[in-house]
N, C-alpha and C positions, 0 to 999 in steps of 0.2 A: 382483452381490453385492459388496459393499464393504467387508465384513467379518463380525466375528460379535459376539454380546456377552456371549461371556465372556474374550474377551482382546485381538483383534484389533479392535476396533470403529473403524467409520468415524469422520475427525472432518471439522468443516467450522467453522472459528473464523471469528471476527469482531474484529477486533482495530482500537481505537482509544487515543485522548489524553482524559485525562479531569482533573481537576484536581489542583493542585499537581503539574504535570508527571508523571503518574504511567499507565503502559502497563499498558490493559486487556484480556482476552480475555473474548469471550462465546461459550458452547457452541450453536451454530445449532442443531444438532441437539436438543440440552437430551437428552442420554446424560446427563448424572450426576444428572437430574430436578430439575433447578433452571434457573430464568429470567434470573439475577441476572450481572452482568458478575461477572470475580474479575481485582483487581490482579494483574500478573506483576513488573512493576518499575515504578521512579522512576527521575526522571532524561531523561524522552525527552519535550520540550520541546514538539517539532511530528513528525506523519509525516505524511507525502503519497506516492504514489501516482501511475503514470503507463503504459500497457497500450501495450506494443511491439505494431504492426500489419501484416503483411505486406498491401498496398494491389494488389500485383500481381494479375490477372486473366492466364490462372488464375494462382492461388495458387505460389510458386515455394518459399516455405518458409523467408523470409530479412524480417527487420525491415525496413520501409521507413522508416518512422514510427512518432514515441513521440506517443499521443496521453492527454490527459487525461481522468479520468472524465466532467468535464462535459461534453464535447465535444458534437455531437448525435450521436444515435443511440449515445451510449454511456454515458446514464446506464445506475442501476440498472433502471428502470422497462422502459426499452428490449432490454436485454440477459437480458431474463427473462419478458418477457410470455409465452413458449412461441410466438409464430410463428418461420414459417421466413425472417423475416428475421432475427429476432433469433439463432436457432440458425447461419444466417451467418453472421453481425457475430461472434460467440462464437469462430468458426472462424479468425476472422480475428488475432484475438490470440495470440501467441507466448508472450511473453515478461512480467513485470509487473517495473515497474523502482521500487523503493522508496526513498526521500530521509527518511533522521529526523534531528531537531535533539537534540543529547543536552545534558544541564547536568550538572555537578559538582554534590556534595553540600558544598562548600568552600568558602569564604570567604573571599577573598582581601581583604589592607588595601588595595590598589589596584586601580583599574577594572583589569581585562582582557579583556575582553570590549568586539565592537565593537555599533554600535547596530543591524547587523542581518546575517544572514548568510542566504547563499544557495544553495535548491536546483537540482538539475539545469541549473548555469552553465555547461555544455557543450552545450546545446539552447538552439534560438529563444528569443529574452524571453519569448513568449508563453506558453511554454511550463515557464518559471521560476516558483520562489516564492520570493519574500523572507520571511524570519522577523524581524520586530522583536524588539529585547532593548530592555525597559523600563530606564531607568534606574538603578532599585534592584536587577536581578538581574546587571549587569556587574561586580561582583567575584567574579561562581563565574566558571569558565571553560565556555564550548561547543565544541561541533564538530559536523559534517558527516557523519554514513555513509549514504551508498547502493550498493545491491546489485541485480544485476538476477535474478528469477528465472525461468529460464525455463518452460514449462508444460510437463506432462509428458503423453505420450498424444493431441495434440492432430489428428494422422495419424489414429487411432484413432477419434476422432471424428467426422472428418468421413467415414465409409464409414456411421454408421448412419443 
């Protein structure tokens, strides 16, 4: 049981970038009986995404590796099919570590902003993303947040 629906109700969002830099939520579950994404803010340029992994056998309960959604065996397609690989692979992730580009709503008379900036530059290149800033949007200013979150219950999980 995951909740109820007159106060407590489960959610399971879907959160992406959509245009004129502007953060969307979509209700997976469609509780409020609607299909349609709904703006939350402006202002969040790029977000990416990247699934802390304990790789150890057995499992010891400690990030070994930040792996990216495309990796193999870690699309969506893979991490959902219902086998018990994938109910694995699921077990295996800890933590989700989140990189957004945010923009100013300002305008600045001078460039300040550089021509690209970079996520998670504390991990392998490969494992980087550059954000280009177009020309025309280097007089607002940007920055950098990421947060890592970790998953919650994920012990719990792996007994059923």
């Amino acid at each position: 049981l995951l909740g109820n629906t007159t106060g407590n109700r489960p959610m399971l969002r879907l959160f992406g970038v959509g245009a004129n830099a502007t953060l969307f939520s979509h209700d997976m579950l469609q509780l409020d009986g609607t299909d349609t994404a709904q703006p939350v803010v402006d202002g969040v340029a790029d977000l990416r995404a990247l699934y802390g992994v304990d790789t150890t056998v057995p499992s010891d309960g400690v990030i070994d590796a930040w792996v990216a959604p495309t990796a193999a065996g870690f699309s969506v397609a893979n991490l959902t099919d219902g086998s018990l690989a994938a109910h694995d692979r699921l077990l295996t992730i800890l933590a989700v570590r989140v990189g957004m580009v945010l923009r100013s709503d300002r305008i600045e008379r001078d460039e300040v902003a550089p021509a690209s900036l970079t996520l998670f530059s504390d991990l392998p290149v490969a494992l980087q993303h550059s954000h280009a800033i177009a020309a025309d949007l280097r007089h607002q200013r940007f920055r950098t947040v990421e947060f890592t979150v970790p998953l919650r219950n994920v012990m719990i999980a792996a007994r059923l």
